[in-house]
N, CA, C and O atoms as CSV, one atom per row, in Angstrom:
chain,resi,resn,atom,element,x,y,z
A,1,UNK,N,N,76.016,52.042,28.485
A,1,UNK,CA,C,76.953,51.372,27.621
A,1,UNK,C,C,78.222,52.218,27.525
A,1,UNK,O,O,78.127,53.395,27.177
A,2,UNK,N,N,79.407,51.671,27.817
A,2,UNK,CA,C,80.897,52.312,27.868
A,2,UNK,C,C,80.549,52.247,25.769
A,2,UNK,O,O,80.132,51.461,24.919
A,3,UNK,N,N,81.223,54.033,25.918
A,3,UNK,CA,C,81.675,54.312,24.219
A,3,UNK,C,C,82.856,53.667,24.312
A,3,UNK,O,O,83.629,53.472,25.250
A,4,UNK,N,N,82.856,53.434,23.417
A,4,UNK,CA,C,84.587,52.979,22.502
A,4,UNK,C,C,84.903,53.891,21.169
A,4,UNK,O,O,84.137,53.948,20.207
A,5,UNK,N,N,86.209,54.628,21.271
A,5,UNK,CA,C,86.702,55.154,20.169
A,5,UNK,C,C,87.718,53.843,19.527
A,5,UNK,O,O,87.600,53.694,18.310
A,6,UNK,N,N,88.295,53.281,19.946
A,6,UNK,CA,C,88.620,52.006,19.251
A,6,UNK,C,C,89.549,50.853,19.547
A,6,UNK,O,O,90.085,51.083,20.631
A,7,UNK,N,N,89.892,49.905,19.125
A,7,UNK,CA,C,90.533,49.138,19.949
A,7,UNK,C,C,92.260,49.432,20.141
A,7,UNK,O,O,93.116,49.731,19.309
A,8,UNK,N,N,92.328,49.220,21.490
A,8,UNK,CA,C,93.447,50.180,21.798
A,8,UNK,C,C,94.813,49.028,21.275
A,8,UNK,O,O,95.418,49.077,20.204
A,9,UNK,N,N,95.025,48.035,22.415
A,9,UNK,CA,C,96.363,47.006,22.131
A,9,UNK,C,C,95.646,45.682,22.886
A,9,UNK,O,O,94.717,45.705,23.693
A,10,UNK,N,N,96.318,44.623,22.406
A,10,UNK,CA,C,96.222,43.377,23.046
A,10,UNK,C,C,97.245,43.102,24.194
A,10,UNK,O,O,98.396,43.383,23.860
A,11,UNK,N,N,97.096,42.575,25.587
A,11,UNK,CA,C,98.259,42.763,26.667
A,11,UNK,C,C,98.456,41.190,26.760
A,11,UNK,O,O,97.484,40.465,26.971
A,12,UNK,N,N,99.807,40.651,26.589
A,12,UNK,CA,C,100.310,39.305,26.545
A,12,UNK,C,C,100.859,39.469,27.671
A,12,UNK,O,O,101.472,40.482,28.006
A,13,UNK,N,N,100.616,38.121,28.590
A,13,UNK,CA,C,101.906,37.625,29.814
A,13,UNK,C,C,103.104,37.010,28.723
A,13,UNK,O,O,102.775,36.638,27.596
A,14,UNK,N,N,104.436,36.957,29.174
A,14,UNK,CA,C,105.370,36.123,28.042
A,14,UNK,C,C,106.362,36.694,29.253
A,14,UNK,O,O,106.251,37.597,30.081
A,15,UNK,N,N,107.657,35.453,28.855
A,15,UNK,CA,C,108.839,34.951,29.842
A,15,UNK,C,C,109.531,35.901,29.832
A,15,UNK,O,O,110.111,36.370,30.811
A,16,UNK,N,N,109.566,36.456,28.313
A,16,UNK,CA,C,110.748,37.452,27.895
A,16,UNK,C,C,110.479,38.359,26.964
A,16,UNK,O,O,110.557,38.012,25.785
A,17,UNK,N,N,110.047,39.929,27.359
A,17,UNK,CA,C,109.947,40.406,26.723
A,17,UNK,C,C,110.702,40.848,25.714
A,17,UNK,O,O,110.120,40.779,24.631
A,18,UNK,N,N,112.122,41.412,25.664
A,18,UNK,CA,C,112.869,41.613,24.824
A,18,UNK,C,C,112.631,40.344,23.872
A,18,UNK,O,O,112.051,40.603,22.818
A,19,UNK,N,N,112.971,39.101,24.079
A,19,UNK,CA,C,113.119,38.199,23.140
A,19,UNK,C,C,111.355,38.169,22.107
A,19,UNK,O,O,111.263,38.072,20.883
A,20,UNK,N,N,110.569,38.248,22.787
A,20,UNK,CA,C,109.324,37.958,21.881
A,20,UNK,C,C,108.969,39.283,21.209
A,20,UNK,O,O,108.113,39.251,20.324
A,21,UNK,N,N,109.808,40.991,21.696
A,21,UNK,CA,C,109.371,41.561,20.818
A,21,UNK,C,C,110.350,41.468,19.831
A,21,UNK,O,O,110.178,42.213,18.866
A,22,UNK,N,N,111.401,40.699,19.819
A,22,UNK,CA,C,112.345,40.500,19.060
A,22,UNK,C,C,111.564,39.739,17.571
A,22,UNK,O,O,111.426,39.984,16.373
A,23,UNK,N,N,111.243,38.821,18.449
A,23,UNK,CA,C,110.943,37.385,17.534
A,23,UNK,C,C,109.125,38.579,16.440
A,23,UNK,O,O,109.069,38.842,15.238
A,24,UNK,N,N,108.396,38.827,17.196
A,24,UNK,CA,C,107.547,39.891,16.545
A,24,UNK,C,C,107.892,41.060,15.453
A,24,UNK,O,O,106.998,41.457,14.706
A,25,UNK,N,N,109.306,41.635,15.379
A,25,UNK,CA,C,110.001,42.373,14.812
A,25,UNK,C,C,110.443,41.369,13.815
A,25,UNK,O,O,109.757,41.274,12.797
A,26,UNK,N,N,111.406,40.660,13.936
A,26,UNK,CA,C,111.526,39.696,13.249
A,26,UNK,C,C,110.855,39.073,12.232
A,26,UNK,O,O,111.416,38.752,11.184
A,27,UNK,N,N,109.842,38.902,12.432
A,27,UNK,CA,C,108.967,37.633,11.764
A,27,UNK,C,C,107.566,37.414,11.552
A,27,UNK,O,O,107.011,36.363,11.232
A,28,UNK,N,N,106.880,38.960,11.851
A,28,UNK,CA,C,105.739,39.503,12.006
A,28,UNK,C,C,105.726,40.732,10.921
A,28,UNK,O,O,104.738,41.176,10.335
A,29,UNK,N,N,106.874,41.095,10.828
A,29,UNK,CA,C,107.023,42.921,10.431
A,29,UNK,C,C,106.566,44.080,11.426
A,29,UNK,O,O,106.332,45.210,10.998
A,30,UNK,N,N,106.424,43.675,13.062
A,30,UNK,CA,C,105.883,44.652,14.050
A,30,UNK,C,C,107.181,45.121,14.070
A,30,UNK,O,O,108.177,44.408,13.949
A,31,UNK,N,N,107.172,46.887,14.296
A,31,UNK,CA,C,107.891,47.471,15.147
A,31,UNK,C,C,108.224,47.925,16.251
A,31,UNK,O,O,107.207,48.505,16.631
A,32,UNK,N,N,108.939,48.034,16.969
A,32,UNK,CA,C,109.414,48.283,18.714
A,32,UNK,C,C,108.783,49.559,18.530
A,32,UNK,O,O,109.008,50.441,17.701
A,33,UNK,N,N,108.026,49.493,19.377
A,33,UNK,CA,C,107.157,51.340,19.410
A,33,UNK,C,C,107.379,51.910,20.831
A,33,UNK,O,O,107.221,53.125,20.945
A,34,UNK,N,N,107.861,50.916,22.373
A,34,UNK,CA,C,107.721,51.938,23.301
A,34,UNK,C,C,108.200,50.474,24.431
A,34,UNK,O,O,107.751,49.331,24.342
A,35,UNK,N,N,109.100,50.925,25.316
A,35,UNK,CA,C,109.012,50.035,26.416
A,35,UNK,C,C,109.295,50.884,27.584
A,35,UNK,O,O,110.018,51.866,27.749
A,36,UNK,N,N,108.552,50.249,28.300
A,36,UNK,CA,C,108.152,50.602,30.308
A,36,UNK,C,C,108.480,49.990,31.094
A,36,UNK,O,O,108.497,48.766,30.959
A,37,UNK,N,N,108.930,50.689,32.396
A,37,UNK,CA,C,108.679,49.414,33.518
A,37,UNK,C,C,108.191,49.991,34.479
A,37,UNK,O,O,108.332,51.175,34.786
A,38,UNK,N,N,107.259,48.735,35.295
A,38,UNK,CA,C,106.052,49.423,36.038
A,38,UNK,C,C,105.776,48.307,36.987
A,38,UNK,O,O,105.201,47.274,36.645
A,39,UNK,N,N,106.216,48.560,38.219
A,39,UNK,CA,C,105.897,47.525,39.465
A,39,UNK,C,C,106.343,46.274,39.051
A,39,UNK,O,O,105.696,45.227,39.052
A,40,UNK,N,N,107.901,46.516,38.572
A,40,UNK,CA,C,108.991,45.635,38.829
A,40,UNK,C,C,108.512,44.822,37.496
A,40,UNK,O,O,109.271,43.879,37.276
A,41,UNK,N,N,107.385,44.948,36.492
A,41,UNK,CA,C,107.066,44.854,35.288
A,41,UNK,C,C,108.109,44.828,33.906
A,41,UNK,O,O,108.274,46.042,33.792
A,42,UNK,N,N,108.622,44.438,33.195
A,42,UNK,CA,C,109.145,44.791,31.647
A,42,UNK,C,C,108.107,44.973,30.866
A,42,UNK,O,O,107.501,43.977,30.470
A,43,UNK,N,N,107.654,46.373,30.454
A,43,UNK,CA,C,106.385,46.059,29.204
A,43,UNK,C,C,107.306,46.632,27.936
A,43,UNK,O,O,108.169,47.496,28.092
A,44,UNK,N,N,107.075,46.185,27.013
A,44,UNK,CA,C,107.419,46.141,25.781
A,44,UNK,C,C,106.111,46.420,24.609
A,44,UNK,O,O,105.489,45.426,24.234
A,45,UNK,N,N,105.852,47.350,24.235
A,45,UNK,CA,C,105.203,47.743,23.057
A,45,UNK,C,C,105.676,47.806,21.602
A,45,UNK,O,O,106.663,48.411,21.183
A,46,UNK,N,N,104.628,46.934,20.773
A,46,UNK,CA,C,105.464,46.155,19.159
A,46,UNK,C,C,104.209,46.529,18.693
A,46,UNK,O,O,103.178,46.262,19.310
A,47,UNK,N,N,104.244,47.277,17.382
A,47,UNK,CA,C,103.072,47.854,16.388
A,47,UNK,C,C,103.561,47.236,15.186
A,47,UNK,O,O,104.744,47.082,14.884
A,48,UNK,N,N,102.095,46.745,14.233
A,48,UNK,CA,C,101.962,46.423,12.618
A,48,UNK,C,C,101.803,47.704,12.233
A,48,UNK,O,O,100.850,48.084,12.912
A,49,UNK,N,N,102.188,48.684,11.495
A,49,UNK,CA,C,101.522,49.953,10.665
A,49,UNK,C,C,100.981,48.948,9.683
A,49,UNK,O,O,99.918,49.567,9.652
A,50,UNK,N,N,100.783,48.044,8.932
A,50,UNK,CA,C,99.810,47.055,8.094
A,50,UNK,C,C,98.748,46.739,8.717
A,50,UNK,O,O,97.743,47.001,8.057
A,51,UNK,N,N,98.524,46.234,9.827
A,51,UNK,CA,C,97.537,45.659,10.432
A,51,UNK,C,C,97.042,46.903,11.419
A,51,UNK,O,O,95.852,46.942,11.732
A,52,UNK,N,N,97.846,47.795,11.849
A,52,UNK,CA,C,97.182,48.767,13.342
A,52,UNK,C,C,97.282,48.164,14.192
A,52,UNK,O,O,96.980,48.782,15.213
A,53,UNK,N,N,97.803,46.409,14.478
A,53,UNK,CA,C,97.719,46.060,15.699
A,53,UNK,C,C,98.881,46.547,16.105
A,53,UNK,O,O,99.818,46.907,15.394
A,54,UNK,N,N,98.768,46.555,17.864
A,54,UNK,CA,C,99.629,47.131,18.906
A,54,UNK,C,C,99.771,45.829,20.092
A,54,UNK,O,O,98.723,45.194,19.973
A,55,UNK,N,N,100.225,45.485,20.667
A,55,UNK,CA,C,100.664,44.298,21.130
A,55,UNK,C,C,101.433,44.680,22.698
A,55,UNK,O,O,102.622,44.920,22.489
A,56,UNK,N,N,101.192,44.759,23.705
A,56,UNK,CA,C,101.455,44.771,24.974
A,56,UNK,C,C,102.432,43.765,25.121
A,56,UNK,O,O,101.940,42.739,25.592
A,57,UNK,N,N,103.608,43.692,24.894
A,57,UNK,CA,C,104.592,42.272,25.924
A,57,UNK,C,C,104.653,42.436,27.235
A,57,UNK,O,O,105.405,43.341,27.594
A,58,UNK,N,N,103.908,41.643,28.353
A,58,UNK,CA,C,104.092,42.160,29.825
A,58,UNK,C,C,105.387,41.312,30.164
A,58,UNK,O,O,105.184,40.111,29.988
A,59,UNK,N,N,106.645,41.613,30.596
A,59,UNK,CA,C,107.093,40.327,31.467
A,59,UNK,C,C,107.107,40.869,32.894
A,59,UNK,O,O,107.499,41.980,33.252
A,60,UNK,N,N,106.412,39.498,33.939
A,60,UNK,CA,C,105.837,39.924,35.002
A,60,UNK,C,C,107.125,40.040,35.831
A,60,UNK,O,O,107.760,39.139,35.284
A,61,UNK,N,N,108.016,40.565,36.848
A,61,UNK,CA,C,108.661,39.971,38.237
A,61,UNK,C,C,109.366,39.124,37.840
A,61,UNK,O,O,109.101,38.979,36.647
A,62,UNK,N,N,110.413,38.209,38.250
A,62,UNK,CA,C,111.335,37.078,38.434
A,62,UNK,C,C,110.319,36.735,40.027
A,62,UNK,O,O,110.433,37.471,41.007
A,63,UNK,N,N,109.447,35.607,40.010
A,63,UNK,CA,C,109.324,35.158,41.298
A,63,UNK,C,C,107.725,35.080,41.513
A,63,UNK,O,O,107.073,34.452,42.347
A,64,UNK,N,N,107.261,36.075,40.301
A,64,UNK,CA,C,105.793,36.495,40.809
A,64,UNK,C,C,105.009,34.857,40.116
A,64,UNK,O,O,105.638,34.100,39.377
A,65,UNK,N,N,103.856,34.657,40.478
A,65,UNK,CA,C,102.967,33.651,39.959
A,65,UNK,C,C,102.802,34.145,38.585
A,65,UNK,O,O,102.958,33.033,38.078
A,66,UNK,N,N,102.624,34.870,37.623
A,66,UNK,CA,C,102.195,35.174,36.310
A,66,UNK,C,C,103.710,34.687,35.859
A,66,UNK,O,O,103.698,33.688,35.139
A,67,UNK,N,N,104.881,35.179,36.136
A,67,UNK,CA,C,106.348,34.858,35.661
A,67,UNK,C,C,106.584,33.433,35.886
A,67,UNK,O,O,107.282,32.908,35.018
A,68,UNK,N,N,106.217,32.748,36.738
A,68,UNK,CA,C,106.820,31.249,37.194
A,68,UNK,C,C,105.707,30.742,36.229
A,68,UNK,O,O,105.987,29.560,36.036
A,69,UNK,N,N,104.270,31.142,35.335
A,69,UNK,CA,C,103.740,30.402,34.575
A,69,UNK,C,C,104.469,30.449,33.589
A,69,UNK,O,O,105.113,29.531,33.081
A,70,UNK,N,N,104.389,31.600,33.263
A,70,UNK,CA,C,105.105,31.811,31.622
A,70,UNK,C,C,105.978,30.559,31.402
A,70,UNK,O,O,105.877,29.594,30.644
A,71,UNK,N,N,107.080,31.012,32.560
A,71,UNK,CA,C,107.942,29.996,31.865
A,71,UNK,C,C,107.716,28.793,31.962
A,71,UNK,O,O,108.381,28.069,31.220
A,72,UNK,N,N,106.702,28.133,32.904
A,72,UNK,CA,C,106.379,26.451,32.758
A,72,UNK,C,C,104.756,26.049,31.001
A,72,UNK,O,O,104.433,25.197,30.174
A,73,UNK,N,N,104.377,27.455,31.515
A,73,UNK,CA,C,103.565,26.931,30.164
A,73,UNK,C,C,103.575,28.167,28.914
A,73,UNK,O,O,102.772,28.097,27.985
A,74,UNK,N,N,104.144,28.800,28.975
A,74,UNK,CA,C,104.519,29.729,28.010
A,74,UNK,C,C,103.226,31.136,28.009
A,74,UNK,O,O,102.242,31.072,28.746
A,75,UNK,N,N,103.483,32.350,27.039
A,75,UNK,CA,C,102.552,32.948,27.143
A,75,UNK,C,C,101.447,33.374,27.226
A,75,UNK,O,O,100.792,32.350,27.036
A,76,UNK,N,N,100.580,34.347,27.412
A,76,UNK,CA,C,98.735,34.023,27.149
A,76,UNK,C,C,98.642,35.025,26.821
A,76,UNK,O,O,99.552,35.837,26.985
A,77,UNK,N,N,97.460,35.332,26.219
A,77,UNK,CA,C,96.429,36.821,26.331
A,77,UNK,C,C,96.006,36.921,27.710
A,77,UNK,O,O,95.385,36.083,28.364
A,78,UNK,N,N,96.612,38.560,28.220
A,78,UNK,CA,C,96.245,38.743,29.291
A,78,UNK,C,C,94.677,39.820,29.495
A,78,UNK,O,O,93.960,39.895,30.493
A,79,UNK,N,N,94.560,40.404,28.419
A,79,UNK,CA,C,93.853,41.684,28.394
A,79,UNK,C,C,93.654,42.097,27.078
A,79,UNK,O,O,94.661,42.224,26.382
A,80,UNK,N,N,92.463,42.353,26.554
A,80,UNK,CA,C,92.160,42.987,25.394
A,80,UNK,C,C,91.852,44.545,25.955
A,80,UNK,O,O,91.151,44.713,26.953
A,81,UNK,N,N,92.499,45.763,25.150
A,81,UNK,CA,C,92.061,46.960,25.435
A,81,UNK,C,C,91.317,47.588,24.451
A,81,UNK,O,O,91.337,47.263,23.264
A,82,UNK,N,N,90.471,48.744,25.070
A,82,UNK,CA,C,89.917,49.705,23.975
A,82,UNK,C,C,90.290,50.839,24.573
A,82,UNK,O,O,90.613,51.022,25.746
A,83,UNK,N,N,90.200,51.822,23.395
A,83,UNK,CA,C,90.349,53.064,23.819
A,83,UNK,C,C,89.264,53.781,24.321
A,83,UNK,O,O,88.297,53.646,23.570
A,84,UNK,N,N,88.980,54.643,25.494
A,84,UNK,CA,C,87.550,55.561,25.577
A,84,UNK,C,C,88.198,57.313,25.723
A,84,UNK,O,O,89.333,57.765,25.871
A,85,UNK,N,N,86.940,57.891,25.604
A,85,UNK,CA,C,87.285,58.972,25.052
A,85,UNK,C,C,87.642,60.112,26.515
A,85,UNK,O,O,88.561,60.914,26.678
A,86,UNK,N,N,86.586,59.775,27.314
A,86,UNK,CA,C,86.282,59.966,28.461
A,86,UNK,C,C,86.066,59.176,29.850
A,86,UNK,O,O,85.017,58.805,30.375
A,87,UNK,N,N,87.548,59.027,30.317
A,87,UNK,CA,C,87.621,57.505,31.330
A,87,UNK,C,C,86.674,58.118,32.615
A,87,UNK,O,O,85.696,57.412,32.860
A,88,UNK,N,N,86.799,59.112,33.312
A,88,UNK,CA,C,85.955,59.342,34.465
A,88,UNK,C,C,84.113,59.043,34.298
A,88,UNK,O,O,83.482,58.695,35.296
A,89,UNK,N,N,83.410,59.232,32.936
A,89,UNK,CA,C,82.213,59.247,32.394
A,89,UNK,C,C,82.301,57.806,32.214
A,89,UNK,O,O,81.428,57.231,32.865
A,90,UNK,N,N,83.185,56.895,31.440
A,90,UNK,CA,C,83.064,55.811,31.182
A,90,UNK,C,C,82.952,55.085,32.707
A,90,UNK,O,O,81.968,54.443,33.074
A,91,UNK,N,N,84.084,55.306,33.464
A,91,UNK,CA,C,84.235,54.390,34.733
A,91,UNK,C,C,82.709,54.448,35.649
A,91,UNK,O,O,82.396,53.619,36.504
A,92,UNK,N,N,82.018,55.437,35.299
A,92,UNK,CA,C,81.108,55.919,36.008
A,92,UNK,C,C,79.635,55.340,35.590
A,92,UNK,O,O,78.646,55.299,36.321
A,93,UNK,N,N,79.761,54.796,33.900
A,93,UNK,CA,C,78.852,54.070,33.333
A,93,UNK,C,C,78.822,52.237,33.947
A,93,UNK,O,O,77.915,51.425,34.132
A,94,UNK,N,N,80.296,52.204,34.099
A,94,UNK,CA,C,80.942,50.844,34.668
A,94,UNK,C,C,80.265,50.513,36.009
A,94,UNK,O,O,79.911,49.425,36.464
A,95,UNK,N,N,80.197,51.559,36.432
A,95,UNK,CA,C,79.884,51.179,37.783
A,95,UNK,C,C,78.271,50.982,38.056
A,95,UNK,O,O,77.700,50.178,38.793
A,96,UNK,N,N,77.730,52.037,37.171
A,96,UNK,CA,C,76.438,51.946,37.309
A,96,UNK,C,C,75.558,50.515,36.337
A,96,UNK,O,O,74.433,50.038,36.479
A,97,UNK,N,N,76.191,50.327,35.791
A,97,UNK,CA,C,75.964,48.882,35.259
A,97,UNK,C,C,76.687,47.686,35.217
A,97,UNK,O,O,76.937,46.830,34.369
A,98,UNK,N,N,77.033,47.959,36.797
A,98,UNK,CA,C,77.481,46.936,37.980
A,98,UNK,C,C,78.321,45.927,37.110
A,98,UNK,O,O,78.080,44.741,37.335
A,99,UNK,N,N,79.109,46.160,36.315
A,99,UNK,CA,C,80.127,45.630,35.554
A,99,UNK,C,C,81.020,44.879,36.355
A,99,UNK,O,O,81.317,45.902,36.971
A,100,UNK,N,N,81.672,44.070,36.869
A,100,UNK,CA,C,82.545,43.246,37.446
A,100,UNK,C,C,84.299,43.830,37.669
A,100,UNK,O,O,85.383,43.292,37.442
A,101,UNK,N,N,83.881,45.243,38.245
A,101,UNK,CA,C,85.118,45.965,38.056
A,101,UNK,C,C,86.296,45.330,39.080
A,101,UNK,O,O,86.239,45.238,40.306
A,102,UNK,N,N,87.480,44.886,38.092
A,102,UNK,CA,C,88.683,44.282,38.952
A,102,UNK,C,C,89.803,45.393,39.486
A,102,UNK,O,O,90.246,45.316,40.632
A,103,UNK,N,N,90.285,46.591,38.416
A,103,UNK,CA,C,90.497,47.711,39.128
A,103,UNK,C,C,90.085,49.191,38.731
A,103,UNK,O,O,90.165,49.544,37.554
A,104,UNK,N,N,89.743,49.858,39.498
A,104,UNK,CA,C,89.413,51.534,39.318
A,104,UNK,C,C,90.136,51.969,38.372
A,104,UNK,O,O,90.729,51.204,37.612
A,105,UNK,N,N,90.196,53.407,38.270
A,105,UNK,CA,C,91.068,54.223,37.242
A,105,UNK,C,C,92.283,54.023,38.386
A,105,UNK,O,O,92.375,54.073,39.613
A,106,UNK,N,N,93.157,53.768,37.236
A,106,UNK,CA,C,94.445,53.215,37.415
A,106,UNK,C,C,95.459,54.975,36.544
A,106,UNK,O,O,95.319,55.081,35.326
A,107,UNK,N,N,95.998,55.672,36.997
A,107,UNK,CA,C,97.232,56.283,35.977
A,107,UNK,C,C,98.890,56.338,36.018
A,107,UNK,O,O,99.455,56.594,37.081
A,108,UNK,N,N,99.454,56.146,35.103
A,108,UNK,CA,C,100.534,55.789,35.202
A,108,UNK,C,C,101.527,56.888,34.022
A,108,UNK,O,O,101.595,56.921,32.793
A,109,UNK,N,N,102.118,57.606,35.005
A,109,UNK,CA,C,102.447,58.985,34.579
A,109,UNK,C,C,103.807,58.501,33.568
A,109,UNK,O,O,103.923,59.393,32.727
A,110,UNK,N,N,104.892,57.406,33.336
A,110,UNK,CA,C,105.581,56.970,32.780
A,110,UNK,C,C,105.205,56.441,31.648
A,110,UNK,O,O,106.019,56.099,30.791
A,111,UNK,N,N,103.979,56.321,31.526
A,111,UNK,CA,C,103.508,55.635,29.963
A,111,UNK,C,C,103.385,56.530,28.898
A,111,UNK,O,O,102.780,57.514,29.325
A,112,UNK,N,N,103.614,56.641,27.932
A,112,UNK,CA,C,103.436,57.490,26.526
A,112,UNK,C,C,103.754,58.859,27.074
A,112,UNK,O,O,103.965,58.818,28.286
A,113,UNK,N,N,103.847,60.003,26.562
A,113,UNK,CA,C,104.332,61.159,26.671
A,113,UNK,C,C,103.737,61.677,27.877
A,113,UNK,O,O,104.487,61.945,28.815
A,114,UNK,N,N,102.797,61.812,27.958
A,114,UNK,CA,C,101.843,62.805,29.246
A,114,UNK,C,C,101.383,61.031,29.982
A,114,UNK,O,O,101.448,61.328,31.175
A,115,UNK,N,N,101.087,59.872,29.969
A,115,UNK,CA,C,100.750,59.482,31.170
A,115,UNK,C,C,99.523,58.607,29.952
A,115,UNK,O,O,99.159,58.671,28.778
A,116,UNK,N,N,99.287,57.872,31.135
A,116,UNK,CA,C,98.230,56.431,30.513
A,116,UNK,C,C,97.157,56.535,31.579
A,116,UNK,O,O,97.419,56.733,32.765
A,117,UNK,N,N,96.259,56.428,31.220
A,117,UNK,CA,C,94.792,56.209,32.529
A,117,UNK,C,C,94.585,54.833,31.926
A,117,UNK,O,O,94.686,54.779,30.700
A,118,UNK,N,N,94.203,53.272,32.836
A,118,UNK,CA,C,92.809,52.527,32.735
A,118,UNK,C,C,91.927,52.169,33.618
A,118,UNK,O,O,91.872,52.807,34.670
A,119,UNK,N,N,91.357,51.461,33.471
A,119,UNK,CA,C,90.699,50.173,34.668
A,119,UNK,C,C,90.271,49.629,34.066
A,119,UNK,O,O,90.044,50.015,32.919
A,120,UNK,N,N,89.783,47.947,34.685
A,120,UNK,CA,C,89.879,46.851,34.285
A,120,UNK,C,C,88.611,45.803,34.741
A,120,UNK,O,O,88.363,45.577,35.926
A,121,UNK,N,N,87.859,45.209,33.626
A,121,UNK,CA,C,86.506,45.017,33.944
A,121,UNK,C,C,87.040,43.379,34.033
A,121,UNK,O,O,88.200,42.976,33.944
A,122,UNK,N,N,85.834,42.613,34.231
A,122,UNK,CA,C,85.945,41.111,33.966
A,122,UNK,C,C,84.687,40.766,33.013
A,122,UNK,O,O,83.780,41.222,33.710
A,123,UNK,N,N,84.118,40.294,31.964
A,123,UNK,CA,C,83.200,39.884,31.216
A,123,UNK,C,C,82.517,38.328,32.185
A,123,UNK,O,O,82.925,37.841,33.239
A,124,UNK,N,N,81.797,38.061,31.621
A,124,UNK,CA,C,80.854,36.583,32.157
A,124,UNK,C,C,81.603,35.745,31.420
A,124,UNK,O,O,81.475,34.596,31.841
A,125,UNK,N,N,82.473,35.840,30.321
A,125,UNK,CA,C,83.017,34.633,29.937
A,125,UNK,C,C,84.976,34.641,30.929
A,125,UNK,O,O,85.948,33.969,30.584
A,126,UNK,N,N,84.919,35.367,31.799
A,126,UNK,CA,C,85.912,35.587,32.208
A,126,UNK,C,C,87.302,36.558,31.968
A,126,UNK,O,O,88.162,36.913,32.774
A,127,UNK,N,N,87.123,36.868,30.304
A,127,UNK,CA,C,88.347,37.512,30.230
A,127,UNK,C,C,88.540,38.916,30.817
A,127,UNK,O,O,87.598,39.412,31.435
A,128,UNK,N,N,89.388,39.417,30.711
A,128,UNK,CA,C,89.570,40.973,31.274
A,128,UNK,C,C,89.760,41.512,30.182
A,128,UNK,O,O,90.238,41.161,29.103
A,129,UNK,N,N,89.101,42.882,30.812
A,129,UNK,CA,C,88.647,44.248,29.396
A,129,UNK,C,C,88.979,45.250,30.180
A,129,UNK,O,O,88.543,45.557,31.289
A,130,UNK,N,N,89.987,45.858,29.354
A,130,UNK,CA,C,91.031,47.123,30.147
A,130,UNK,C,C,90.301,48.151,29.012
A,130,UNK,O,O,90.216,47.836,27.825
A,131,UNK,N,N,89.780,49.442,29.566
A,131,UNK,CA,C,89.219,50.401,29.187
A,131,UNK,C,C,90.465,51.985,29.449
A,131,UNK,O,O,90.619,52.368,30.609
A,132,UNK,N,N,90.938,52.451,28.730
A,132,UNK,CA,C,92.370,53.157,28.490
A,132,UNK,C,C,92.099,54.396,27.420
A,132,UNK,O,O,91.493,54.563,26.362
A,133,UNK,N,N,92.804,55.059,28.216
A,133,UNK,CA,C,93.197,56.447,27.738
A,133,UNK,C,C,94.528,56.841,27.353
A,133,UNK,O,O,95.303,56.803,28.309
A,134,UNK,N,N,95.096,57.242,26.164
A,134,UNK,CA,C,96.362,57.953,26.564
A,134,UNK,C,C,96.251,59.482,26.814
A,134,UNK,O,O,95.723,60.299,26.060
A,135,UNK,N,N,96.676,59.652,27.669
A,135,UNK,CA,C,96.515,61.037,28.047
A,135,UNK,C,C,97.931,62.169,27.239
A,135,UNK,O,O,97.950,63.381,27.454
């Protein structure tokens, strides 16, 4: 069984990130906590300090299939994350209980101060479960 120290952020596809972390700032009380870009990606990070939620805005590419949805049917939940404590031990539990792994440890040295580790499972009801570290 993968530990969980706790739930990390929710990852949205959406048309426009600036504008929806706008509209979230706005009209939510989230604050702009962090934005990235990552394989031609806009990510946008918006936090509740009321709630603890953390909120992923992905906007995908101009051109890519996730971007040409957005804008014909608007945003989705792309990814629920948790945090683990130990991604190499966890990925290693993943594997051995043949979990439906979509990608390996993934790190991305531009995210948060020192760098982001995940990878990315699929559940039987289909959704994706991103297992994440900030390093």
């Amino acid at each position: 069984m993968i530990t969980l120290k706790k739930m990390q952020h929710i990852g949205i596809i959406v048309p426009d990130a600036g504008l929806c972390a706008k509209w979230y700032t706005e009209h939510s009380g989230f604050k702009e906590k962090a934005e990235f870009h990552h394989e031609g990606s806009r990510v946008k990070f918006v936090y509740s300090a009321d709630t603890g939620i953390l909120c992923e805005l992905i906007q995908r590419p101009k051109g890519s299939d996730d971007a040409q949805r957005a804008q014909l049917t608007g945003g989705w939940i792309d990814h629920i994350a948790y945090e683990v404590e130990d991604m190499e031990k966890e990925f290693e539990t993943a594997k051995a209980e043949k979990l439906d792994i979509i990608e390996g440890i993934v790190e991305i040295p531009g995210f948060w101060e020192a760098g982001f580790q995940y990878f990315l499972v699929r559940s039987p009801g289909g959704e994706k479960v991103e297992y994440c570290k900030v390093l």
